[in-house]
C-alpha positions in Angstrom: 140.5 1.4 -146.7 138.6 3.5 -149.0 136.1 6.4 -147.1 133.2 4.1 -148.1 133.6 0.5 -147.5 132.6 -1.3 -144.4 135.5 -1.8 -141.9 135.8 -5.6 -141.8 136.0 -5.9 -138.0 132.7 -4.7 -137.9 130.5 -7.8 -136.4 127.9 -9.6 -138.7 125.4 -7.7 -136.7 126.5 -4.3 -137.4 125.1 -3.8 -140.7 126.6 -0.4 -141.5 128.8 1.9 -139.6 128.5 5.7 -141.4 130.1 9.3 -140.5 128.2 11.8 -142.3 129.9 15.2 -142.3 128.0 18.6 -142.2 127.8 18.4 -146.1 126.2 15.0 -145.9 129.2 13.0 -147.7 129.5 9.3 -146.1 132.6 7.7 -143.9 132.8 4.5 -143.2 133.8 4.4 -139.3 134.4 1.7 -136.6 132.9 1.3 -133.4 135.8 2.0 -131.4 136.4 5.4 -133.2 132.5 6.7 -132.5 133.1 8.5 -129.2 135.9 10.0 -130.6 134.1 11.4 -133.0 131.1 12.5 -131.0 133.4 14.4 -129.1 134.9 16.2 -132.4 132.8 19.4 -133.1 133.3 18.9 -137.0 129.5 18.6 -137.5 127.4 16.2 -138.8 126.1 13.0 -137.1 127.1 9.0 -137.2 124.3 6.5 -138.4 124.7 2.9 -137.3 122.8 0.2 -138.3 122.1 -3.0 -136.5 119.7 -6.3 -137.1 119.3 -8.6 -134.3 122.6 -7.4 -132.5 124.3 -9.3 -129.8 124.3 -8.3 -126.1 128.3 -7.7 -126.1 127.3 -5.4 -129.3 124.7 -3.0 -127.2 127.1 -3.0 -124.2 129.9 -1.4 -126.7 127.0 1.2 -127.9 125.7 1.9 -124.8 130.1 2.8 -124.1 130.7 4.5 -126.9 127.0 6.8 -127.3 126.2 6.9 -124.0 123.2 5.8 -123.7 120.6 5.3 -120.8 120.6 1.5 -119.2 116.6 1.3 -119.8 116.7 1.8 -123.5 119.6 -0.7 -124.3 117.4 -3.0 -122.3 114.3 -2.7 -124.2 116.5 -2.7 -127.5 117.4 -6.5 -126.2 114.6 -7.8 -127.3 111.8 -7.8 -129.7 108.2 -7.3 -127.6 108.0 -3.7 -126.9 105.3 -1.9 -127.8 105.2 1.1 -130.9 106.6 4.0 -128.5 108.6 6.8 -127.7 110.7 7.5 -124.8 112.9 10.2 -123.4 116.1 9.1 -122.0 118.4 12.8 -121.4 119.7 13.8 -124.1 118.0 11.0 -126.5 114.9 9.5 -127.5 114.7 5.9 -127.6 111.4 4.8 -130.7 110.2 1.3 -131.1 107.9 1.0 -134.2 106.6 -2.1 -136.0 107.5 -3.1 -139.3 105.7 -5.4 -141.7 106.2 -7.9 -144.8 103.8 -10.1 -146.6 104.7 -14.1 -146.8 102.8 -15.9 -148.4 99.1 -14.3 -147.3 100.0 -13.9 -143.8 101.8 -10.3 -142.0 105.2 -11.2 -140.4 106.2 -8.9 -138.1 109.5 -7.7 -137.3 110.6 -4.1 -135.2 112.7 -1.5 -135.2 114.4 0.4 -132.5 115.7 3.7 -133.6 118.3 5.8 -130.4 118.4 9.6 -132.0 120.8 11.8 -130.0 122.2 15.4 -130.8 124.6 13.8 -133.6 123.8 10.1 -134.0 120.9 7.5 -135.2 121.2 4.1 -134.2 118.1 1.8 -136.0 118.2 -1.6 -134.8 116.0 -4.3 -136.4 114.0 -7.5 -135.3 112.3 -10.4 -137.0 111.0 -9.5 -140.4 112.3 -6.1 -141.2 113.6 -5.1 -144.7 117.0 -3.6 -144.9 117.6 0.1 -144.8 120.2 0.2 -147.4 117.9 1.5 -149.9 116.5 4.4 -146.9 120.8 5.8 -147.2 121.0 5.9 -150.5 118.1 7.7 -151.0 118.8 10.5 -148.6 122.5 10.5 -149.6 121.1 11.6 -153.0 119.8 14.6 -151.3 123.1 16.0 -149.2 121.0 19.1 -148.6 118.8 17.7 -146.7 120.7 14.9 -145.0 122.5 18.2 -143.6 119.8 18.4 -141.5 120.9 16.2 -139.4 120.6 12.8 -137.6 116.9 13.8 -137.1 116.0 14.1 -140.9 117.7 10.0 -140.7 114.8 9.0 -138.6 112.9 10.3 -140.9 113.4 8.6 -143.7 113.7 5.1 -141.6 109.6 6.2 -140.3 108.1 7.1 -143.8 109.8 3.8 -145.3 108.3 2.1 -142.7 104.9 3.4 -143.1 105.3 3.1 -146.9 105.5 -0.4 -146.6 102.0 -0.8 -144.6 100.3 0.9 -148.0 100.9 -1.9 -150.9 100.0 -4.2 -147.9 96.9 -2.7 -147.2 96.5 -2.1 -151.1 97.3 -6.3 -151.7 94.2 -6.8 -148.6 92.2 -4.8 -150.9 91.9 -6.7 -154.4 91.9 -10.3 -152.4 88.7 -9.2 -150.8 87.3 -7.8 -153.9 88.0 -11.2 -155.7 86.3 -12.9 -152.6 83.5 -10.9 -153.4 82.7 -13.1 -156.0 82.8 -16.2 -154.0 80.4 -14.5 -151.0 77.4 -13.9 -153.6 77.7 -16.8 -155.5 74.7 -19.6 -155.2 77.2 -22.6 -153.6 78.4 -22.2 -150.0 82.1 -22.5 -149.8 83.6 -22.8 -146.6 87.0 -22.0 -147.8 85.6 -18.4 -148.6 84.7 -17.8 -144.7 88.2 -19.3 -144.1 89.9 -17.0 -145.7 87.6 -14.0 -144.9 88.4 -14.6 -141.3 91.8 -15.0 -142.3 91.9 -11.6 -143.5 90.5 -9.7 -141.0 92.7 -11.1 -138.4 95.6 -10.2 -140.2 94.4 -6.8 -140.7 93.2 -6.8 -136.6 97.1 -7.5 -136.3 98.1 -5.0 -138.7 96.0 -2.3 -137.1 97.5 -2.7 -133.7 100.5 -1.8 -135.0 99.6 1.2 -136.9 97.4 3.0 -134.5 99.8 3.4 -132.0 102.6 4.5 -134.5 100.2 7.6 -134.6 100.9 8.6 -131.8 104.5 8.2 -131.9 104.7 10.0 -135.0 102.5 12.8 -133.3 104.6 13.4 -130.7 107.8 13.7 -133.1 105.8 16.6 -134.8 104.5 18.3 -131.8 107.8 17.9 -129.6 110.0 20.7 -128.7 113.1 18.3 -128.1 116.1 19.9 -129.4 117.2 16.9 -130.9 114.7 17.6 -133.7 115.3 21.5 -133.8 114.3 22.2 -137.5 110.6 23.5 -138.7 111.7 21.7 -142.2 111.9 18.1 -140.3 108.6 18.6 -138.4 107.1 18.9 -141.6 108.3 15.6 -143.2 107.4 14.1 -139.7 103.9 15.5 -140.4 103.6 14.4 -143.8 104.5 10.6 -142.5 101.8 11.0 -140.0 99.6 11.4 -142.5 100.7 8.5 -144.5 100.6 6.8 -141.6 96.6 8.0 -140.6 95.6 7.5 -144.5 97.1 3.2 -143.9 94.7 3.5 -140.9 91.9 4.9 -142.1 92.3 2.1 -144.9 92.3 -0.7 -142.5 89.6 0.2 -140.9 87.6 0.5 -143.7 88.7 -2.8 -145.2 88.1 -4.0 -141.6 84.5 -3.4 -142.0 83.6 -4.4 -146.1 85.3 -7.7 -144.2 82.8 -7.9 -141.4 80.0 -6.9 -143.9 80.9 -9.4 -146.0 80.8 -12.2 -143.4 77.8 -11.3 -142.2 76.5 -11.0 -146.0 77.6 -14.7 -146.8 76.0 -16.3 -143.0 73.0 -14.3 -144.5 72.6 -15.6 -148.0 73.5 -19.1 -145.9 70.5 -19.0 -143.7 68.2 -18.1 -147.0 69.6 -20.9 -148.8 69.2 -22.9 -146.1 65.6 -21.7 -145.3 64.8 -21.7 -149.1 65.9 -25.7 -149.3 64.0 -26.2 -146.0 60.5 -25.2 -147.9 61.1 -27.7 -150.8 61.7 -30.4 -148.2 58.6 -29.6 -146.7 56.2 -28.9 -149.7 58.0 -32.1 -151.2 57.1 -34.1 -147.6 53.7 -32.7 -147.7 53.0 -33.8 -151.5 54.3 -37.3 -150.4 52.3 -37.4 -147.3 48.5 -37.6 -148.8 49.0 -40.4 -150.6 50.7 -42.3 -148.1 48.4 -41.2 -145.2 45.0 -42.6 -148.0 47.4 -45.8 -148.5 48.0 -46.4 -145.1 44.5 -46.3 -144.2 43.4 -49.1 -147.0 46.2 -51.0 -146.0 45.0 -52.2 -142.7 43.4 -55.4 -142.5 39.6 -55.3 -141.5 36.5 -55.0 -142.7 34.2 -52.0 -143.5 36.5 -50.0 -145.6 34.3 -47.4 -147.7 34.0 -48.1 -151.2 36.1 -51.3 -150.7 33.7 -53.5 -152.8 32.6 -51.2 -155.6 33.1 -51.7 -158.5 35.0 -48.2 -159.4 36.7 -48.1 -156.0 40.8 -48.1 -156.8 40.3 -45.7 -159.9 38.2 -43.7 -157.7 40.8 -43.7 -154.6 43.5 -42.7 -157.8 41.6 -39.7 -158.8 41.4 -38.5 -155.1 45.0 -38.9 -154.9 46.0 -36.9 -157.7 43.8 -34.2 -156.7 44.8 -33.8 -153.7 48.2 -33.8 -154.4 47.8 -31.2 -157.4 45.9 -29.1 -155.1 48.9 -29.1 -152.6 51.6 -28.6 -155.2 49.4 -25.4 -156.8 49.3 -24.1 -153.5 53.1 -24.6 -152.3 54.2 -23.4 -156.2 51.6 -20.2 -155.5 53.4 -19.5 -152.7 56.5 -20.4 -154.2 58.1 -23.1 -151.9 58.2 -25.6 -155.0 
């Protein structure tokens, strides 16, 4: 078997199963073999990759890497919360991770096990692969060097590189609804799908606020696990990627409320502006028929009813008054 194919005993879950020595060139590896290498002071660190794996998988991993009975139980399953947790000589991360179907967020997670010389990143739900995260640090052997830690890198800042286009796609629908919230026709569809929106992005923000804080603690932490000054400063730089996606939610967050509350607004006017031609329209109608209403009962006495000029008389009056009301309601502009 050639150093870089995947061992075919590997189960469906296991995506990838890599030995990086200490001048970052790849292995392939199998899972029985990893403890065995641990042990080997040769350098370098093992990166495994999982997606949905089964519970006979994590039983072998927590064997072979040691680790703590807490985080292969919240590794299990997908509802834990963005976090980080120390477990000895490890840290167990849970992040979110996003994709766009249709207009809707799907969202998946990630759970990422970095010890002294391993990464372990096991996805949930919708979670793009990671394939294209190891061959783009393998292209950089210098700095995969650094360890398992600058690994975990690389799996964070794709992550939070995926939230930006996201954000970005949020963007140019609500500027095309834009359109649609100052035009003259109410469209119920455009409140639809403004609502739609800011849920999504309500979603979308309670999954990148608390990776802040994850990603804060990575740069602050004095773990030996993430020894170097050179990978606190990529774990700062995704922190700020990761406060800029924020910061953009938030303020698409708001043009959304604004907008909604711009489009019930120019509602109501409309509303209120048909309201006043119904009633300057009523009124105009009413003087006639409250004059013909009168003449239309049946006694005697009426005024004018037996002159000669009487009906043409009664017309005049009519018009008047109605040319009166509609100067007055066109004056102040109801008609």
């Amino acid at each position: 078997m050639a150093e870089n194919e995947r061992p075919a005993s590997l189960p469906d879950c296991v995506i990838n199963c890599i030995r990086y020595d200490g001048r970052g060139q790849r292995h392939a590896l199998e899972l029985d073999a990893i403890s065995e290498v641990l042990a080997n002071d040769g350098g370098g660190f093992v990166w495994l990759g999982l997606y949905e794996p089964e519970d006979t998988v994590l039983d072998k991993l927590q064997e072979e890497f040691g680790l703590h009975d807490l985080a292969i139980e919240d590794a299990h399953k997908a509802h834990q919360r963005p976090k980080i947790e120390a477990y000895g000589n490890s840290l167990f991360i849970a992040v979110n991770t996003a994709q766009v179907i249709g207009e809707r967020i799907v969202y998946g997670e990630t759970h990422a096990f970095l010890g002294p010389r391993f990464l372990i990143t096991v996805r949930h739900g919708a979670s793009l692969s990671y394939a294209t995260v190891r061959t783009r640090v393998e292209r950089e052997p210098e700095l995969l060097a650094l360890g398992a830690s600058y690994g975990l890198y690389a799996v964070l800042d794709y992550i939070v590189d995926n939230y930006l286009p996201i954000a970005q796609q949020f963007k140019d629908t609500l500027l095309l609804l834009e359109k649609d919230v100052f035009s003259d026709a109410y469209r119920r569809e455009t409140i639809v799908r403004l609502y739609d929106l800011k849920r999504e992005l309500t979603y979308m923000r309670m999954s990148v606020a608390p990776l802040q804080d994850v990603l804060s603690q990575l740069v602050r932490t004095s773990s030996p696990l993430i020894p170097d000054e050179e990978v606190r400063l990529y774990f700062r730089d995704v922190l700020d990627h990761a406060v800029r996606v924020n910061d953009s939610i938030d303020a698409l967050r708001d043009m959304l409320g604004t907008a909604l509350s711009v489009n019930l607004s120019l509602v109501t006017l409309a509303q209120g502006e048909t309201v006043k031609k119904l009633g300057a329209w009523a009124a105009l109608l009413a003087a006639p028929t409250l004059i013909a209403s009168w003449y239309g009962m049946n006694f005697h006495g009426m005024p004018e009813l037996d002159e000669r000029y009487a009906y043409p008389l009664l017309i005049g009056v009519v018009a008047t008054t109605c040319g009166l009301l509609y100067r007055l309601f066109k004056r102040a502009r109801w008609l």
